[in-house]
Structure formats: structure tokens, C-alpha cells
N, C-alpha and C positions, 0 to 999 in steps of 0.2 A: 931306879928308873922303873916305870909301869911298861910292862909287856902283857897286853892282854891278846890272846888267841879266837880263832875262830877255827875249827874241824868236822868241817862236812864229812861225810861219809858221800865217794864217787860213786854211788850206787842208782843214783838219779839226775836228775835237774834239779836246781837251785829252787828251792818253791819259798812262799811269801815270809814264814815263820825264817828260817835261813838267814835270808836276807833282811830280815828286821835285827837280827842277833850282829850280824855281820856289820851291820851298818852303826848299831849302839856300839858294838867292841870299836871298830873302826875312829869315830867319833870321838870315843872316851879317849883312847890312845892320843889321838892329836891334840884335845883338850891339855892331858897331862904335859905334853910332850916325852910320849912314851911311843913304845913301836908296837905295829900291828902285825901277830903271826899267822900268815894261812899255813896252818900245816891238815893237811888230805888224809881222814882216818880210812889210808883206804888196807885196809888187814882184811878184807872181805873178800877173798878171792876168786869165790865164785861169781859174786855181782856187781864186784867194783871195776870199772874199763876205763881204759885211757881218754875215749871220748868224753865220757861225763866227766870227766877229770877237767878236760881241754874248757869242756863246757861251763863248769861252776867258773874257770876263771876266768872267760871271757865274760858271764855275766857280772861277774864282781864288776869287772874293769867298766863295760857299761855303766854300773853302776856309781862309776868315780871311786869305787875303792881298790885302792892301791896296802901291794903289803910290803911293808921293811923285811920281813925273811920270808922263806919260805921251805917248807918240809913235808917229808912224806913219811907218814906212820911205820910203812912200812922197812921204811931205811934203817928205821932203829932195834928191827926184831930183834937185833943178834945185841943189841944192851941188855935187852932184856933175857936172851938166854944167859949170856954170863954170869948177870945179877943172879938165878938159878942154881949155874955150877956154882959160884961162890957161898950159897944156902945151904949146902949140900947136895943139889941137886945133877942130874945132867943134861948135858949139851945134846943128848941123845934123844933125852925122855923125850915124848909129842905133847909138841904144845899148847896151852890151852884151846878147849874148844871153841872159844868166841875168837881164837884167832885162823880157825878152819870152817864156821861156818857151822859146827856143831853143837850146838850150844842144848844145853838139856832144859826140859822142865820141870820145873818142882809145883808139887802141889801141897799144899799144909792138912796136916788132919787134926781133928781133934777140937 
């Protein structure tokens, strides 16, 4: 069965690129007869909020798209720590920086 997703990040309003993505995923899924996931990349904790959250999906829904599941990025941290300790890693260590908002930059030389 085709499961194709769509994962905004609630850090905004739904803007045009978004919902053209949303609307092709959507589309294709029903085409297939497969199902469409909104799941919410919201691991952004400083600038993801409940209202853009509330917001992206009432524009969806204006939009006539409808999602067969539904999920939140950040429900699944603690898979991801496991997956970690089971690496060798631990449940301790702090977690990557793109999931605190830390994220470095690199620059190439040479």
C-alpha cells in the first residue's frame, strides 16, 4: 500500500510551496488508493506553537485535504533516543542540535 506524507514544520503559516506539496501528496495517495500522513515536524521548540500547528490544519482542511493518520514528530523523540542507547549510545547524552534549535555552521575551505 502507498503511504505518502506531508511534514510541515509549525513554525509558520502554511504558505503556497506547502500546499502545492500537500495537495500533490494528497492527490497521489487517493489516486493510488493509499493514505495520506500529516505528521507535524514540530522538534523546533523554540518556534514551533500550538497555534500554527491548529493553523496549518485548518488550512489543509479548507483546502479539502483530509489525512488518514495523523502524527507529531515530536512523539517519537524517545524512538529515537533508544535507537542511540541501543548504538552504544545514551539516553543521557543531549540531543542532537537540529533537535534544540542548535544547529552549527560549517563553512568548506580549500
Amino acid at each position: 500500500m502507498t503511504l505518502v506524507r506531508f511534514a510541515p514544520s509549525p513554525t509558520g503559516r502554511l504558505h503556497l510551496g506547502n500546499a502545492f506539496i500537500a495537495l500533490v501528496n494528497f492527490l497521489f495517495a487517493r489516486k493510488s488508493g493509499g493514505r495520506f500522513l500529516l505528521r507535524l515536524d514540530d522538534t523546533d521548540r523554540e518556534r514551533s506553537t500550538p497555534e500554527f500547528a491548529s493553523a496549518i490544519e485548518a488550512d489543509l482542511a479548507w483546502m479539502g485535504i483530509g489525512w488518514d493518520d495523523f502524527a507529531r514528530q515530536s512523539d517519537r523523540l524517545d524512538r529515537y533516543l533508544d535507537q542511540q542507547e541501543g548504538k552504544g549510545g545514551s539516553r543521557d547524552a543531549p540531543p542532537p542540535a537540529r533537535w534544540t534549535g542548535q544547529v552549527a555552521t560549517c563553512t568548506m575551505r580549500g
